[in-house]
C-alpha positions as CSV (number, residue, x, y, z in Angstrom):
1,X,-10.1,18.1,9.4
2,X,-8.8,15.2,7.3
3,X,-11.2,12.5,7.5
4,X,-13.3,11.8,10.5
5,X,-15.7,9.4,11.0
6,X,-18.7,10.8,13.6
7,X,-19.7,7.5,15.8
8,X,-20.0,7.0,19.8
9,X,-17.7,3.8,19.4
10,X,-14.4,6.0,17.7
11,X,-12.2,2.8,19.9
12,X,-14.3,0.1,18.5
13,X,-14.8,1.4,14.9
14,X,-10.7,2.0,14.9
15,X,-10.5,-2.2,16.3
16,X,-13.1,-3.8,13.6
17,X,-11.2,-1.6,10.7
18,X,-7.9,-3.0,12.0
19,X,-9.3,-6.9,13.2
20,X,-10.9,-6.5,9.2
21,X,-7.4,-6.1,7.7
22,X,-6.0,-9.0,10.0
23,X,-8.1,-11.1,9.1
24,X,-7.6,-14.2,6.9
25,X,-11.3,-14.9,5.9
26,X,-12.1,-13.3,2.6
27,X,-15.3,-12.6,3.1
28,X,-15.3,-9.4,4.8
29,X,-11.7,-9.2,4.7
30,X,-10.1,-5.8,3.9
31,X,-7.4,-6.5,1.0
32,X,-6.6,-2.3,0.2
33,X,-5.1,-1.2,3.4
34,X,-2.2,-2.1,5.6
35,X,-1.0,-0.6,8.9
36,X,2.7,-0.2,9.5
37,X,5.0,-0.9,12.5
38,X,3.6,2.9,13.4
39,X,0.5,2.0,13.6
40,X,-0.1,4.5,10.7
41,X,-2.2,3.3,7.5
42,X,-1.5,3.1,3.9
43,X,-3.1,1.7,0.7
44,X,-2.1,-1.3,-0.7
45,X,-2.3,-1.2,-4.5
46,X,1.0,-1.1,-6.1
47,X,0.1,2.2,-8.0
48,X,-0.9,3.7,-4.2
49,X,1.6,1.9,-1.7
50,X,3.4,4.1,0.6
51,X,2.5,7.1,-1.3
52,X,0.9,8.5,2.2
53,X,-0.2,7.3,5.4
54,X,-2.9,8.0,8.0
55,X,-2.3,8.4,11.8
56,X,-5.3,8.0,13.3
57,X,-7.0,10.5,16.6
58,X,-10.3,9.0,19.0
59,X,-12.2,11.5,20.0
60,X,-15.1,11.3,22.0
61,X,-17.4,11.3,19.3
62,X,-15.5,10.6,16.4
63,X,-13.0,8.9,14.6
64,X,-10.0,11.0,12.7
65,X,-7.5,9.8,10.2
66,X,-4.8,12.8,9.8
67,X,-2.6,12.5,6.3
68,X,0.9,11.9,6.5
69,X,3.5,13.0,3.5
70,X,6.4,10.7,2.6
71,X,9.9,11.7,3.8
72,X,11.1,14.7,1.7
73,X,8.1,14.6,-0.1
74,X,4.7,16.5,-0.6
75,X,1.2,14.7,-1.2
76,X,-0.3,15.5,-4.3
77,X,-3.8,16.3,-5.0
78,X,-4.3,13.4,-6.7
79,X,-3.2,10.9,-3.6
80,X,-4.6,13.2,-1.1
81,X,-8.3,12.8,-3.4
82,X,-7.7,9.0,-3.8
83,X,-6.4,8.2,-0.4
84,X,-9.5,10.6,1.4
85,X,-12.1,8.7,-1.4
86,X,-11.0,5.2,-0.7
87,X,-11.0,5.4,2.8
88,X,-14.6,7.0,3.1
89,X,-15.8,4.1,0.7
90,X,-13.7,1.4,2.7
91,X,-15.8,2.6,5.7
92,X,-19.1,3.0,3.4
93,X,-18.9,-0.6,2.8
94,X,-17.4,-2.4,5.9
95,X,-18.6,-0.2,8.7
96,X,-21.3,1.6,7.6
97,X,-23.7,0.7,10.7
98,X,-21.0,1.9,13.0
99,X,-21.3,5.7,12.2
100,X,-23.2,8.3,11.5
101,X,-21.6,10.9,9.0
102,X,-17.8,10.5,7.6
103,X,-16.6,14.1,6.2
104,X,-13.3,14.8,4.4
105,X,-11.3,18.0,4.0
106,X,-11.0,19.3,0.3
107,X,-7.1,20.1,0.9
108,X,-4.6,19.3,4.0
109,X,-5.3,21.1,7.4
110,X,-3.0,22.0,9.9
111,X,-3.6,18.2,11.9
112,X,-2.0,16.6,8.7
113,X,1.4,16.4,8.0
114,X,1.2,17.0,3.9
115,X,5.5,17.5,3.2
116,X,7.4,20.8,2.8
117,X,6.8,23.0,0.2
């Protein structure tokens, strides 16, 4: 499951998150998350950086961001929790109008992509 956003825009929703991190206006702007050259997403912060990504799935009625493990590397709870959280409350406060219920998975699901064991 991951995190998925439920909304009859998924296309839209996905464009405003990513014109909101391009942005250069501060207000509104989002400052915590970057996409790559994969079109994947990761947190910003120095502490969080590259510590995981999202990949992100449109459905027809929602919006799915799928977690994606370092090379080599597994995600640990505590960057699977902060990663999930953050993102949920990035939405909660930029987006909020644009869907209808955001859910996150209490541990990774076959969709994600979490590292080898």
């Amino acid at each position: 499951m991951a995190v998925i956003f439920l909304t009859d825009s998924p296309a839209k929703l996905l464009a405003e998150f990513d014109s909101r991190i391009k942005q250069t206006e501060l207000k509104g702007k989002i400052t915590t998350w970057e996409r790559d050259s994969d079109g994947d997403y990761t947190h910003k912060a120095d502490d969080w950086k590259n510590k995981a990504w999202f990949k992100t799935v449109k459905g027809s009625d929602r919006l799915t961001f799928n977690i994606i493990a370092p090379k080599d590397k597994v995600i640990e709870t505590v960057v699977y929790g902060y990663y999930h959280g953050h993102l949920v409350e990035t939405f909660l406060n930029h987006f909020d109008s644009m869907f209808s219920n955001a859910s996150a998975s209490a541990g990774c699901t076959s969709a994600d992509r979490c590292g080898i064991k």
